[in-house]
Backbone as CSV, one residue per row, in Angstrom:
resi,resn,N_x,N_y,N_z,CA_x,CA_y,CA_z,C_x,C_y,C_z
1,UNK,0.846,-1.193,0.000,0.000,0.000,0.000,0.885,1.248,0.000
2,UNK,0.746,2.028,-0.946,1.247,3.688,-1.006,1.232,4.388,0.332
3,UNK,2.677,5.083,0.280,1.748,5.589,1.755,1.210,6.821,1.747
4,UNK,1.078,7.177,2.593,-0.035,8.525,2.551,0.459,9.908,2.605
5,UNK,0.055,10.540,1.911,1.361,12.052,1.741,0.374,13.009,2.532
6,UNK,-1.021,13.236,2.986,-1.762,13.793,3.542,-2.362,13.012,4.881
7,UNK,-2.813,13.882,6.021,-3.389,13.601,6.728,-4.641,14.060,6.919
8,UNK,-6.027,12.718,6.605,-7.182,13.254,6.659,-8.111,13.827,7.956
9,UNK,-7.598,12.730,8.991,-8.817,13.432,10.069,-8.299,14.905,10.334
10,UNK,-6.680,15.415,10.200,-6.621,16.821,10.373,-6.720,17.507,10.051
11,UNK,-7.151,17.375,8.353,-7.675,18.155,7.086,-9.240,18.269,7.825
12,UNK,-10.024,17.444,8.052,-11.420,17.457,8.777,-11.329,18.188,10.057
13,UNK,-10.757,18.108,10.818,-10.426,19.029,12.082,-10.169,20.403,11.697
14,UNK,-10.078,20.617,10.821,-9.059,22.259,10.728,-10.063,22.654,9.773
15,UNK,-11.074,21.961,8.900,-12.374,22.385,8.221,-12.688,22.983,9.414
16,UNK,-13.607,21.856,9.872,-14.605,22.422,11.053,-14.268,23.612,12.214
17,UNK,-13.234,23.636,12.011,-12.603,24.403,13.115,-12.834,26.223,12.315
18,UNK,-12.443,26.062,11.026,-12.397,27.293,10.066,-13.738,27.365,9.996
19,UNK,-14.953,26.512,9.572,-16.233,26.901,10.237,-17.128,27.583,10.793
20,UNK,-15.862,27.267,12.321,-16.846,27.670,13.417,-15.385,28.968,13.523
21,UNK,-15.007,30.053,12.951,-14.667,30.947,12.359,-14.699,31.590,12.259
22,UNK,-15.160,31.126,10.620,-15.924,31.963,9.534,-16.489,31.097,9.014
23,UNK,-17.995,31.236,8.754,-19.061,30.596,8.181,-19.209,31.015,6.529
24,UNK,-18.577,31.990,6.539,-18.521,32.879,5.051,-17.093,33.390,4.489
25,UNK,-16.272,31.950,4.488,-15.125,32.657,3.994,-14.840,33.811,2.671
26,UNK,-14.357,34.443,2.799,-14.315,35.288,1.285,-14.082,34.754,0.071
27,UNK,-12.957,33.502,-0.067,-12.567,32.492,-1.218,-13.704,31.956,-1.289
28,UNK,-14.669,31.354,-0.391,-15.714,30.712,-0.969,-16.390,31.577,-1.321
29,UNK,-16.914,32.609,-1.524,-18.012,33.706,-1.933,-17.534,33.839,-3.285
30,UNK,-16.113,34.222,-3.639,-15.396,34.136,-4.775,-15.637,33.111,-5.532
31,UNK,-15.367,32.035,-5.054,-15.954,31.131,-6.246,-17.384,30.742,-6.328
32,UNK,-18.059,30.772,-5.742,-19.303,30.899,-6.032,-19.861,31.653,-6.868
33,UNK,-19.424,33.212,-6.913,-19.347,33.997,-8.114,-19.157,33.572,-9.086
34,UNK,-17.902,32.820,-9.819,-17.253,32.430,-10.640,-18.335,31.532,-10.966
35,UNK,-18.680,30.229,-10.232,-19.072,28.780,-10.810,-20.655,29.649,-11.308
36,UNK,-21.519,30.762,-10.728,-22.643,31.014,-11.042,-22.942,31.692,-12.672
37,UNK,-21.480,32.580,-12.810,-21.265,33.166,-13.695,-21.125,31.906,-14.888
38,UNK,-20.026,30.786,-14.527,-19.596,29.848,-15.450,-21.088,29.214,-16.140
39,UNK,-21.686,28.718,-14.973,-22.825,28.264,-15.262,-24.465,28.755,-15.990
40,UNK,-24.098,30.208,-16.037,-25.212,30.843,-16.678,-25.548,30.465,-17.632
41,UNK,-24.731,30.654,-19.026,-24.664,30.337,-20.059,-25.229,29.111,-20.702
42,UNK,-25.009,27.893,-19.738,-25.364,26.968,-19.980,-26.742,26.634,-20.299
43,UNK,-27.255,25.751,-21.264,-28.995,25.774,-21.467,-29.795,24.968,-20.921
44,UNK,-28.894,23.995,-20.659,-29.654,22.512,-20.144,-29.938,23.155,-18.579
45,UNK,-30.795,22.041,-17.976,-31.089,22.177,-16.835,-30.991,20.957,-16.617
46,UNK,-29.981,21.242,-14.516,-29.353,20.174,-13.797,-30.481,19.271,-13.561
47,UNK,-30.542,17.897,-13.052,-31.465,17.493,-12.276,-30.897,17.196,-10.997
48,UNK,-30.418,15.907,-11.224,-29.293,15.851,-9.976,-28.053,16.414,-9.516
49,UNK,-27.945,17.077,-8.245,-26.603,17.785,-8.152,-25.891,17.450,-7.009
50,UNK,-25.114,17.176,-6.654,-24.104,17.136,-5.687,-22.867,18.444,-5.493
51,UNK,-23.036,18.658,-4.545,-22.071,19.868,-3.935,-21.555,19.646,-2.770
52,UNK,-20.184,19.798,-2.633,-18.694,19.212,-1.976,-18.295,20.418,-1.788
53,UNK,-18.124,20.633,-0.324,-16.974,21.609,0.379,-17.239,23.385,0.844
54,UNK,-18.960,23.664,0.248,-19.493,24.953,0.569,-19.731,24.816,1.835
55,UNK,-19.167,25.804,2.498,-20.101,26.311,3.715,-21.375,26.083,3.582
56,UNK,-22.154,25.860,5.142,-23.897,25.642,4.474,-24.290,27.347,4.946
57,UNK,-23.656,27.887,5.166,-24.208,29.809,4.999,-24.227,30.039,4.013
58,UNK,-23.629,29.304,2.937,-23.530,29.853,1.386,-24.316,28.714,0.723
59,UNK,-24.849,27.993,1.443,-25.739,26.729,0.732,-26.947,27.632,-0.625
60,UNK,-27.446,28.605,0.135,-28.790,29.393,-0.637,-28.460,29.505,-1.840
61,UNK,-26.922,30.318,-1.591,-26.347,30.843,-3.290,-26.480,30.152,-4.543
62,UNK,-26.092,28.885,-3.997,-26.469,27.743,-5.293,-27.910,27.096,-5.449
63,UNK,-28.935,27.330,-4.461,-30.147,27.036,-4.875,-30.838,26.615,-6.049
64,UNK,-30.448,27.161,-6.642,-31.047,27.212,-8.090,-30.091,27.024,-9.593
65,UNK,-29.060,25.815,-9.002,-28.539,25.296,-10.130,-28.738,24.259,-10.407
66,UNK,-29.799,23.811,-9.895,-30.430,22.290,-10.529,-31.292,21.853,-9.584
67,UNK,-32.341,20.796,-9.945,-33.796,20.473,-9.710,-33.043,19.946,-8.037
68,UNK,-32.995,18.744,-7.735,-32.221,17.762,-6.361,-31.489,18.082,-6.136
69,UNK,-30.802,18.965,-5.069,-29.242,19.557,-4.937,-28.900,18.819,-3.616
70,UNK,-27.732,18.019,-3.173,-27.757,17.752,-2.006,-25.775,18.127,-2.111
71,UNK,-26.104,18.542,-0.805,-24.940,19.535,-0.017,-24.539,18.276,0.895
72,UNK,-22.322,18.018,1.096,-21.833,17.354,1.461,-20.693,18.247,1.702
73,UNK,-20.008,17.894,3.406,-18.744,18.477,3.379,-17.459,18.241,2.642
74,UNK,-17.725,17.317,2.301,-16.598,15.916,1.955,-17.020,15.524,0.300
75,UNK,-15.977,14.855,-0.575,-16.469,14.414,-2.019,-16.356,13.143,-1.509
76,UNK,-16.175,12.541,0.125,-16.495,11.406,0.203,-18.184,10.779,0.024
77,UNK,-19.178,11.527,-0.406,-20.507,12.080,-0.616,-20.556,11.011,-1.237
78,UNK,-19.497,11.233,-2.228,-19.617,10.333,-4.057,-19.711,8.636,-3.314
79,UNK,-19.380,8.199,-2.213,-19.425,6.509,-2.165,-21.156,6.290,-1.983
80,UNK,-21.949,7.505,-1.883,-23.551,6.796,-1.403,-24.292,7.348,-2.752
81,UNK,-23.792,7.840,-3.805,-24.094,7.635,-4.924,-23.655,6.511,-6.360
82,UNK,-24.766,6.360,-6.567,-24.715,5.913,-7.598,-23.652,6.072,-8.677
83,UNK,-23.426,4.911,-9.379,-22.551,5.190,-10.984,-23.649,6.204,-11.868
84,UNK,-23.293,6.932,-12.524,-23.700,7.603,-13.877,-24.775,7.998,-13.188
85,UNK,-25.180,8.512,-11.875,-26.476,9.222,-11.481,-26.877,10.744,-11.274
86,UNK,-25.756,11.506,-11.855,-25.396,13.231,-11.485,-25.223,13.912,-12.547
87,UNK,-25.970,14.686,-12.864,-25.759,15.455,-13.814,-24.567,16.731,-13.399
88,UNK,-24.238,16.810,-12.547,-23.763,18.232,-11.708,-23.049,17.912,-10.681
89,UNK,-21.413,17.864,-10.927,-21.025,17.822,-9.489,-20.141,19.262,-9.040
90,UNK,-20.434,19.744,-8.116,-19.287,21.240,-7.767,-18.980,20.586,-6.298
91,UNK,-17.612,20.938,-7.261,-16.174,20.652,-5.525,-15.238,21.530,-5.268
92,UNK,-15.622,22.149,-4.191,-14.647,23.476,-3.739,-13.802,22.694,-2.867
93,UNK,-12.845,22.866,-3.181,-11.570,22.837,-2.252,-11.119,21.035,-2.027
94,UNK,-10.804,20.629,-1.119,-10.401,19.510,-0.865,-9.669,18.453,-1.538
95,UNK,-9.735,17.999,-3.195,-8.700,17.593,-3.718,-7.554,17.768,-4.029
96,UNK,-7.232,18.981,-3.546,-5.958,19.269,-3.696,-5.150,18.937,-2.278
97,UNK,-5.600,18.311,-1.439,-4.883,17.540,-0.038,-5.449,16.346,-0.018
98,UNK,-5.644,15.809,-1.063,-5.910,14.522,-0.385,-4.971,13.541,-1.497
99,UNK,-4.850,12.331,-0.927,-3.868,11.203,-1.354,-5.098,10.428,-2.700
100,UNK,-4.117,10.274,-3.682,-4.242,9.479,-5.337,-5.401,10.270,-5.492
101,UNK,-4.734,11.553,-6.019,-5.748,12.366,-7.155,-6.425,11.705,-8.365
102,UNK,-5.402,11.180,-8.894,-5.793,10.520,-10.202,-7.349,9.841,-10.102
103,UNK,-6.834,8.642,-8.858,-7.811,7.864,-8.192,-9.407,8.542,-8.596
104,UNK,-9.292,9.404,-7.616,-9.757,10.387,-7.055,-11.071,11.034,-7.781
105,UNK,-10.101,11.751,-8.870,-11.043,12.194,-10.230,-11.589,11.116,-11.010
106,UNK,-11.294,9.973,-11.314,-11.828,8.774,-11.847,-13.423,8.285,-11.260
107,UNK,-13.312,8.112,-9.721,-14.377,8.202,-9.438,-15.465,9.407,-9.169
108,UNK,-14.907,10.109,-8.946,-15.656,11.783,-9.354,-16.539,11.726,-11.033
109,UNK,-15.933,11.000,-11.873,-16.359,11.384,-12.774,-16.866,10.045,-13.584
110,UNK,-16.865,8.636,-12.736,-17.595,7.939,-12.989,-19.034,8.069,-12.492
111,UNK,-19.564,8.943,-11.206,-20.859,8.896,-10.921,-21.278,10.298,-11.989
112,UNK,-21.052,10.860,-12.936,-21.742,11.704,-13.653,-22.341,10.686,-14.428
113,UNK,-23.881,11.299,-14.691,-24.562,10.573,-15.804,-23.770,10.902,-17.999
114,UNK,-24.585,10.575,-18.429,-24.039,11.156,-19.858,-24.480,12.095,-20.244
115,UNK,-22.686,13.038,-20.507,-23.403,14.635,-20.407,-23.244,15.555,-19.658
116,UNK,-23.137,14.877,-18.161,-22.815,15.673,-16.917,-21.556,16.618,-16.621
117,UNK,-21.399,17.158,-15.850,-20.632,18.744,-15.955,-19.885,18.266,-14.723
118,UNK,-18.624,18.128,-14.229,-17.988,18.341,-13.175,-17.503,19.816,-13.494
119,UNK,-17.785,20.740,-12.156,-16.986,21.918,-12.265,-16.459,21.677,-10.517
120,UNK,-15.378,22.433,-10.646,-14.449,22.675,-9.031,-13.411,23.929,-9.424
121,UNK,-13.263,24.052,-8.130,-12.332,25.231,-7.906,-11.613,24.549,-6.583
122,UNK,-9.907,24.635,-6.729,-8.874,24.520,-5.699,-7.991,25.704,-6.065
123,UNK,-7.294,25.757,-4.684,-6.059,26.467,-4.933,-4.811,25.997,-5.620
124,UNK,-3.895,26.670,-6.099,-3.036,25.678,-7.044,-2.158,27.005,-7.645
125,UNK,-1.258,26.127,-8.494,-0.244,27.166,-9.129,0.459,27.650,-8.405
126,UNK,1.101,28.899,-8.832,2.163,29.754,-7.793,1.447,30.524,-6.716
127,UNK,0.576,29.820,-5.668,-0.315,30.225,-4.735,1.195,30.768,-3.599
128,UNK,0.647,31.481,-2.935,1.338,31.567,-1.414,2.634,32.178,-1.591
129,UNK,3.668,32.641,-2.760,4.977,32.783,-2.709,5.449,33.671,-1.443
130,UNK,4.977,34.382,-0.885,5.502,35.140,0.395,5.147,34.272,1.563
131,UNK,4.765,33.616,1.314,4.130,32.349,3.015,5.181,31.490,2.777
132,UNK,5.798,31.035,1.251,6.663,29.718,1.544,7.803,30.499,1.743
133,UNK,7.939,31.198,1.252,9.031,31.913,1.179,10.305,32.383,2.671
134,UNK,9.098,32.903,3.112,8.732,33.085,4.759,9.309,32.025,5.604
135,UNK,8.665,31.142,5.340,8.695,29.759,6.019,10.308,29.025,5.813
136,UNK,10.546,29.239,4.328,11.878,29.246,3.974,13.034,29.573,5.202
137,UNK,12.547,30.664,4.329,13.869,31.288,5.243,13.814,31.298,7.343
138,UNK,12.375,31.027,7.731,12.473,30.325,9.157,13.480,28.764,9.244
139,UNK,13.301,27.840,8.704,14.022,26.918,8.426,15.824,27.035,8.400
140,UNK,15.413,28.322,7.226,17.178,28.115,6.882,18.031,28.346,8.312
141,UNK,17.253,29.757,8.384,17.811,30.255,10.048,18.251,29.401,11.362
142,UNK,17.176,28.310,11.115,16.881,27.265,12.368,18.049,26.118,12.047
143,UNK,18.251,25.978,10.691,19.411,24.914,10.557,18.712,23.583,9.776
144,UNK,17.650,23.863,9.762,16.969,22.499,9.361,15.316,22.659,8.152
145,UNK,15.673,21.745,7.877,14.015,22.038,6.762,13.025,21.302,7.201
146,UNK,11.714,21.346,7.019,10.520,20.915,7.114,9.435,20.736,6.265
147,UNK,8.669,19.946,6.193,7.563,19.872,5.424,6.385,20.466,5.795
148,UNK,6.387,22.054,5.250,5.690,22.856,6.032,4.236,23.588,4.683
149,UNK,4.879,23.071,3.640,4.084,23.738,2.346,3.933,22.226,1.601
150,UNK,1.973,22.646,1.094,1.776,21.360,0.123,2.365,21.632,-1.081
151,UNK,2.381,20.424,-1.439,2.565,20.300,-2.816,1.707,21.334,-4.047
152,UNK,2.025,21.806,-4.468,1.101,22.593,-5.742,0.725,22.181,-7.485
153,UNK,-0.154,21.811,-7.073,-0.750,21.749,-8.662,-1.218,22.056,-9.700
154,UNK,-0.070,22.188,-10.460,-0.079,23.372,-12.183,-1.778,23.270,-12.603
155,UNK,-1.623,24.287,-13.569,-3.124,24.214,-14.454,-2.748,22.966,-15.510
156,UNK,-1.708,22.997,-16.099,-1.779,21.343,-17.106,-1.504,20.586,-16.694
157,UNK,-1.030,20.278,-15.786,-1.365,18.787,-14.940,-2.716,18.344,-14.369
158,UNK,-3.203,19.172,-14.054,-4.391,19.297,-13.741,-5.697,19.266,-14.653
159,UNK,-5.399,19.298,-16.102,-6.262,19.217,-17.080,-5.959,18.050,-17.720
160,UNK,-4.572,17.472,-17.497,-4.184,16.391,-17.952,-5.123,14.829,-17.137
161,UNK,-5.312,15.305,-16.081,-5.655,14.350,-14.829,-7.142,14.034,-14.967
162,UNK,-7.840,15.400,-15.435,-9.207,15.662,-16.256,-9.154,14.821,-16.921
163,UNK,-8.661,15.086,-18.281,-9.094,14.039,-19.430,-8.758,13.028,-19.406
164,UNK,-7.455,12.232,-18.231,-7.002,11.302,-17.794,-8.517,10.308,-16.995
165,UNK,-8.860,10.833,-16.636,-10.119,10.378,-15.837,-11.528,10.059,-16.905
166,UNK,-11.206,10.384,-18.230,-12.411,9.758,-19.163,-13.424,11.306,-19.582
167,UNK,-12.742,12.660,-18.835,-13.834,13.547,-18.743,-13.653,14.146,-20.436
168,UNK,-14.201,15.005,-20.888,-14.177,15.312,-22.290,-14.227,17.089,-22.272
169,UNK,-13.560,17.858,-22.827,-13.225,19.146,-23.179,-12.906,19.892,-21.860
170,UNK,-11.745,18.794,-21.563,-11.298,19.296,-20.024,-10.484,20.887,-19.947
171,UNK,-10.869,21.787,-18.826,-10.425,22.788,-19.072,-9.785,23.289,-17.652
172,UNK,-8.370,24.334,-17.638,-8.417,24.970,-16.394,-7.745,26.027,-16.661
173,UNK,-8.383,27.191,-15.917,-8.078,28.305,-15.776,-8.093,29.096,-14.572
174,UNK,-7.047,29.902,-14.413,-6.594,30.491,-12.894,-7.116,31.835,-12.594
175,UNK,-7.898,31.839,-11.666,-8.395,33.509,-10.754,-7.521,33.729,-10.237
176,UNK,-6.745,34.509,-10.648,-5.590,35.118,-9.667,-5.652,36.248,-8.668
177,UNK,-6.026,35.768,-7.451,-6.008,37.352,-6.476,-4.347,37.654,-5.961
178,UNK,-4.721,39.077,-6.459,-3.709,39.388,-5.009,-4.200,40.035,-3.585
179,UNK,-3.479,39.865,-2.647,-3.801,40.294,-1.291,-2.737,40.947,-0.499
180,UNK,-3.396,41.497,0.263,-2.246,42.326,1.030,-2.324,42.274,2.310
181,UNK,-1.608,41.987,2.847,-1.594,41.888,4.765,0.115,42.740,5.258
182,UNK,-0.756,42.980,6.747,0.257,43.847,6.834,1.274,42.955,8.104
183,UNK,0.701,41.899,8.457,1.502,41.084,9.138,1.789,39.652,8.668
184,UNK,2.573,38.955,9.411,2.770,37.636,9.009,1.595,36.815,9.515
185,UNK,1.136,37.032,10.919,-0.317,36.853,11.672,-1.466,36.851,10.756
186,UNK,-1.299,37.722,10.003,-2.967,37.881,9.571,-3.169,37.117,8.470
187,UNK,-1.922,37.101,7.772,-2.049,36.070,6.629,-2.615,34.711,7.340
188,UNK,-2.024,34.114,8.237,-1.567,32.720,8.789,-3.082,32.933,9.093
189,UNK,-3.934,33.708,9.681,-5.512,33.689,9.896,-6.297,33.419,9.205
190,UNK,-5.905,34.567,8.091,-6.757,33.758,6.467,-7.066,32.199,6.569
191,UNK,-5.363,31.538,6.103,-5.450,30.264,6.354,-6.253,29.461,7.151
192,UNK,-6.126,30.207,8.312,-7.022,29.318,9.238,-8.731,29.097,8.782
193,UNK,-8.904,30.148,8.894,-10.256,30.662,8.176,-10.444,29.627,7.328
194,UNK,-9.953,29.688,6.350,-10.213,28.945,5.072,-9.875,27.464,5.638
195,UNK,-9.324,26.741,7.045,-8.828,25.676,7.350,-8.146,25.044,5.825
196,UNK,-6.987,25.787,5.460,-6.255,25.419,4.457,-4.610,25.430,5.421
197,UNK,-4.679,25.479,6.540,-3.464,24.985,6.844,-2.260,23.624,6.412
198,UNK,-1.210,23.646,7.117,-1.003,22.208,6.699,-1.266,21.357,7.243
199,UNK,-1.242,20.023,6.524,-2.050,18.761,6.798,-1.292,17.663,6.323
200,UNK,0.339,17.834,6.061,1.009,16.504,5.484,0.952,15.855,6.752
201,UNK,1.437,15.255,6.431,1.786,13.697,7.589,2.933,13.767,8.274
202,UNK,3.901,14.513,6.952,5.523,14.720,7.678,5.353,15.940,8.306
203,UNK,4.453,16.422,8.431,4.638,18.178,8.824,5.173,18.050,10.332
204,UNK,5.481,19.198,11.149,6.504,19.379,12.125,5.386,19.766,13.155
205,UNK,5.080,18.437,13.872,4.007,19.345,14.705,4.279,20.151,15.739
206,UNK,5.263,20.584,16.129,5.480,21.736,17.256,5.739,23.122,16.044
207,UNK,5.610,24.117,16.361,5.267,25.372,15.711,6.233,25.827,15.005
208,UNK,6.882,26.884,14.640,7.944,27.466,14.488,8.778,27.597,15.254
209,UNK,8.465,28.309,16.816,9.424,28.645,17.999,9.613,29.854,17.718
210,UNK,10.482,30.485,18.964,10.327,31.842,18.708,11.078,32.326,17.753
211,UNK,12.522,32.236,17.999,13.550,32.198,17.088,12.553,32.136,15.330
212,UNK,11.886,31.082,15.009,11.721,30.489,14.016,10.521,31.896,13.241
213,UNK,10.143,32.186,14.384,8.279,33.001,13.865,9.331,34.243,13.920
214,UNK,10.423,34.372,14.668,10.798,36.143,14.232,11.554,36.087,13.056
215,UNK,12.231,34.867,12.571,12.380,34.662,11.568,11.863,35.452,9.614
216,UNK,10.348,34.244,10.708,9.066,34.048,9.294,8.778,35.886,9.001
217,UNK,8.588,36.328,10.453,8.043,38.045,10.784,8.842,38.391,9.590
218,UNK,10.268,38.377,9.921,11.052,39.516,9.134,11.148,39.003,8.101
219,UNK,11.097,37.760,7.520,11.329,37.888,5.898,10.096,38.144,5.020
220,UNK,8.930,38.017,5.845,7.710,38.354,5.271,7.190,39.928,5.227
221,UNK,8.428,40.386,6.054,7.511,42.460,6.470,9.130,42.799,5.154
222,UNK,10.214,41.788,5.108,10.933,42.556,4.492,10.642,42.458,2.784
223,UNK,9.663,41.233,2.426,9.073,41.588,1.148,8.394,42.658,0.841
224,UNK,7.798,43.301,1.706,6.464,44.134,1.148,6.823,45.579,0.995
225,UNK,6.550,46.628,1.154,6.709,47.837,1.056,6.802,48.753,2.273
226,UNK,7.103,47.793,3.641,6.840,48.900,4.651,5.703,49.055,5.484
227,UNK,4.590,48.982,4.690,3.158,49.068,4.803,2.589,47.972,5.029
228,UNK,2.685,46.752,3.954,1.933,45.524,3.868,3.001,44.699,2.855
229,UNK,2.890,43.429,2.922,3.183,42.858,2.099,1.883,42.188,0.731
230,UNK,2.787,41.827,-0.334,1.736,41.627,-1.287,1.463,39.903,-1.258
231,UNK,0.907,39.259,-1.187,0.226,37.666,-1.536,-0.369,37.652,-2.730
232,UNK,-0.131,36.243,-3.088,-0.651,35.527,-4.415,-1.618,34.268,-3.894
233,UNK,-2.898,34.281,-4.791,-3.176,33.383,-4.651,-4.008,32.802,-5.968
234,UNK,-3.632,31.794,-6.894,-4.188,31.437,-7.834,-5.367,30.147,-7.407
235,UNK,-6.487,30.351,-7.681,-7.634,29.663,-7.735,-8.072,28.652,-8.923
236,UNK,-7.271,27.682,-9.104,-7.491,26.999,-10.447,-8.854,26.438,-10.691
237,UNK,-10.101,27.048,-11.295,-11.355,26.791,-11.914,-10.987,25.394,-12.934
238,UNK,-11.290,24.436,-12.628,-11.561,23.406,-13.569,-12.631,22.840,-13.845
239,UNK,-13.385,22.141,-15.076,-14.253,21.714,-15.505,-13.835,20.174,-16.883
240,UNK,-15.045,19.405,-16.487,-15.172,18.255,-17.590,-16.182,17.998,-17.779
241,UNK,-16.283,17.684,-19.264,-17.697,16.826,-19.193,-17.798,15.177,-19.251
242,UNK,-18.749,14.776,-18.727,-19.072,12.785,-19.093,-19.365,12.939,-20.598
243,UNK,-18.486,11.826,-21.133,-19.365,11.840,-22.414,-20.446,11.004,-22.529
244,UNK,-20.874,11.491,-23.607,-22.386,10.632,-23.932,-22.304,9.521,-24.618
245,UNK,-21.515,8.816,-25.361,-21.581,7.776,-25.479,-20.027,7.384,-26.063
């Protein structure tokens, strides 16, 4: 057996925890925008829908993208459905920490019926460069490295993994925000918020230390302008369709 490059019950712990929070993170409002906008256009109407990883404060927003909508924290949702029974699946967040993506999307996109639309939004790409960066240089200081940043996943690997999975006119494209914080703290809050902390397995579970966080402080206040520093964060929008025959 492979072993496991993520840890799930703490990926689930650090959800719920971001939660009880913020019930309305701002990234999720953001893509919700996006997937409503994506989805306008479209003519058909959903019947069955499945939705993975919204806050249920933002449950309303999607109301009205298809006839049966049922809301799940988890795309572990997909084991009490059916093969080929979904016209509609939206998955915010979560595949991008969890172990055999490939896997992963295969069954994601075996329960679409023929025809059906997977759309999702993760973070990905050159997300975070002043957080790893940061973190970097805490390490170097300390003498030692850590597994403190996930792995990141390009937009063509990620479309590759799409059509790898059987889906058809696989696509991805990046929302790029920038952000600005004026501490190293407030960023690291975001995170929390969003319970997008880390969650490897190898990660270092005692903190930085002090040494380590005055570190992270100064290489993160010495990127920015004085004022704030600038953040990246790319939002990779992906979509496939089931084919029809």
């Amino acid at each position: 057996m492979a072993e496991t490059l993520f840890d799930e019950p703490a990926r689930r712990r650090r959800r719920q925890r971001a939660l009880s929070r913020d019930p309305r993170p701002f990234l999720a409002e953001r893509i919700i925008d996006e997937w409503l906008e994506r989805l306008a256009p479209i003519s058909r109407r959903f019947g069955q829908v499945l939705v993975t990883g919204v806050p249920a404060a933002l449950h309303p927003r999607l109301a009205m993208v298809g006839d049966m909508i049922r809301f799940s924290d988890t795309i572990d949702a997909l084991a009490e459905e059916e093969d080929a029974s979904l016209d509609l699946i939206l998955v915010m967040g979560e595949i991008d920490s969890r172990d055999e993506l490939p896997m992963l999307l295969r069954i994601i996109a075996s329960r679409l019926a023929p025809g059906g639309l997977l759309a999702g939004a993760i973070p990905g790409g050159q997300s975070l460069p002043a957080l790893r960066a940061a973190l970097h240089a805490a390490d170097r200081d300390g003498g030692a490295f850590a597994a403190r940043s996930h792995p990141r996943i390009e937009p063509g690997a990620l479309a590759g993994l799409l059509s790898e999975a059987g889906l058809a006119d696989a696509v991805v494209d990046i929302d790029r925000l920038t952000l600005r914080y004026r501490s190293f703290e407030r960023l690291i809050g975001d995170l929390r918020d969003h319970g997008a902390t880390n969650t490897l397995k190898a990660r270092p579970r005692q903190g930085l230390g002090k040494a380590g966080l005055h570190s992270a402080r100064s290489a993160f206040a010495a990127a920015g302008d004085g004022t704030a520093t600038t953040e990246r964060v790319d939002i990779l929008h992906f979509a496939g369709w089931s084919r029809t025959g």
